[in-house]
Kinemage of the C-alpha trace (Angstrom):
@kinemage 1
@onewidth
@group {chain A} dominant
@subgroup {mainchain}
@vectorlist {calphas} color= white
{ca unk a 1} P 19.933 4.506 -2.511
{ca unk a 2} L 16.046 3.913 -3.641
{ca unk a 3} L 14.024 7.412 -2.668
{ca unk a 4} L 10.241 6.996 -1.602
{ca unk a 5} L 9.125 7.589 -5.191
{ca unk a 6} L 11.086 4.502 -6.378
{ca unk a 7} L 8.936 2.126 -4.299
{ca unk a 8} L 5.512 0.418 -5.883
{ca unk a 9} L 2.854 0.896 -3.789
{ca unk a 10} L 2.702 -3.079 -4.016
{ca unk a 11} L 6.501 -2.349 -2.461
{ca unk a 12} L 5.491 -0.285 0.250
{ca unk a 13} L 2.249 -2.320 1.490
{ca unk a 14} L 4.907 -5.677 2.009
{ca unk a 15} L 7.060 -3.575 4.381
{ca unk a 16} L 4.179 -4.315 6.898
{ca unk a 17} L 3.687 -7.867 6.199
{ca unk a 18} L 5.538 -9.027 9.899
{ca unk a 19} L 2.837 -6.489 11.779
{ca unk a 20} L 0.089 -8.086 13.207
{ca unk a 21} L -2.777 -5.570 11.866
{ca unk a 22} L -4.837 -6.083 9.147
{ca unk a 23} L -2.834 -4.110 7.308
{ca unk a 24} L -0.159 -6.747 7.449
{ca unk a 25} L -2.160 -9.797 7.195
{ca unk a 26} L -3.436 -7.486 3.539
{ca unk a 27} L 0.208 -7.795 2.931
{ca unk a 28} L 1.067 -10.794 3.191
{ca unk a 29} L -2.245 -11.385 1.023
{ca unk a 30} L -0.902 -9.190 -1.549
{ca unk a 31} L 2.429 -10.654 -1.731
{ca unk a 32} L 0.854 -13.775 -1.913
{ca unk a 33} L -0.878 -13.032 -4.607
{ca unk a 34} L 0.487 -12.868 -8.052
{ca unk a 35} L -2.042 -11.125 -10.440
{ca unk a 36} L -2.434 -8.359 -7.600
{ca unk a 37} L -1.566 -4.686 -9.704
{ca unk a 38} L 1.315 -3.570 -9.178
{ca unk a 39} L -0.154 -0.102 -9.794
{ca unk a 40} L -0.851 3.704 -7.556
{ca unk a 41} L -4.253 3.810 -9.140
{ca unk a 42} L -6.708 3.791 -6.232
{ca unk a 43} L -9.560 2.558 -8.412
{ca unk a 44} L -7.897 -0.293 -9.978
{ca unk a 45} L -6.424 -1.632 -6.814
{ca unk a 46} L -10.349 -0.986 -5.342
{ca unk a 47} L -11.969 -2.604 -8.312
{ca unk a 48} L -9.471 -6.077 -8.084
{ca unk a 49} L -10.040 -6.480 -4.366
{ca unk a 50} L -13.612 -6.143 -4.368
{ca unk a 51} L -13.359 -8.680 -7.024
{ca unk a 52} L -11.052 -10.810 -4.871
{ca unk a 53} L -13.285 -10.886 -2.131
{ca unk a 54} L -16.691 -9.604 -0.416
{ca unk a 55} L -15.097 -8.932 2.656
{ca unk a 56} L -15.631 -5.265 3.454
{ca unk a 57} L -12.865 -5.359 6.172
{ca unk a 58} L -10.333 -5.810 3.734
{ca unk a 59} L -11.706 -3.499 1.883
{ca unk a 60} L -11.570 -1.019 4.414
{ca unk a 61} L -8.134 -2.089 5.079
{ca unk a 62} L -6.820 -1.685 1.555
{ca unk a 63} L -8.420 2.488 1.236
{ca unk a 64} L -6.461 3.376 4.947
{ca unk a 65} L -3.519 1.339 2.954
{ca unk a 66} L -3.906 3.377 -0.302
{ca unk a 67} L -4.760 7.233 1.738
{ca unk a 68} L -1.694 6.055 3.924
{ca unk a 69} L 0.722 5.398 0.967
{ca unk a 70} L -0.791 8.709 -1.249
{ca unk a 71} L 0.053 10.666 2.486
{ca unk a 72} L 3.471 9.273 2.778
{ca unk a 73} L 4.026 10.071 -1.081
{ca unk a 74} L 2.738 13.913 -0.472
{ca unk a 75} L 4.780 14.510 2.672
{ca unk a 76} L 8.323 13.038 0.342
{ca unk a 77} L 7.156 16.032 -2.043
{ca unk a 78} L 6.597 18.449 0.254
{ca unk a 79} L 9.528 21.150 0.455
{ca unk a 80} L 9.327 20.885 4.279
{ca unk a 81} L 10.564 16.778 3.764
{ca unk a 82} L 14.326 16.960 4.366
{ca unk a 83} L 15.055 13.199 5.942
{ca unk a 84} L 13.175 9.751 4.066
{ca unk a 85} L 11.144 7.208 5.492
{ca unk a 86} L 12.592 4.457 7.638
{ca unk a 87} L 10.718 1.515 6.187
């Protein structure tokens, strides 16, 4: 069994690829794309997106991405996290 820590936040961000949200249409961009980083590093996912593309909403959609995958990371170390994620 794969705990939280084992996923990618590239990983993580496809779970929501069938959700109709901009989160999941990000997604489906990202798995689309092939030279997107495979990386946790909030400024080098930032820094390849706004390279990618001028459009500020998927910007905006890719920070509430990266502060929701850094909250669902700190809540799997807290002490008070008994059960995983259902993703």
């Amino acid at each position: 069994m794969h705990t939280y820590e084992d996923i990618s936040s590239k990983n993580w961000l496809s779970k929501f690829k069938d959700t109709d949200t901009n989160l999941g249409d990000l997604a489906v961009d990202v798995i689309n794309d092939t030279t997107f980083p495979d990386s946790t590093d909030s400024n080098e996912l930032m820094k390849y997106i706004r390279m990618r593309t001028p459009d500020k909403v998927v910007h905006k959609t890719l920070e509430a991405a990266i502060a929701l995958y850094n909250a669902a990371s700190e809540s799997h170390d807290s002490p008070f996290h008994t059960e995983p994620y259902q993703l």
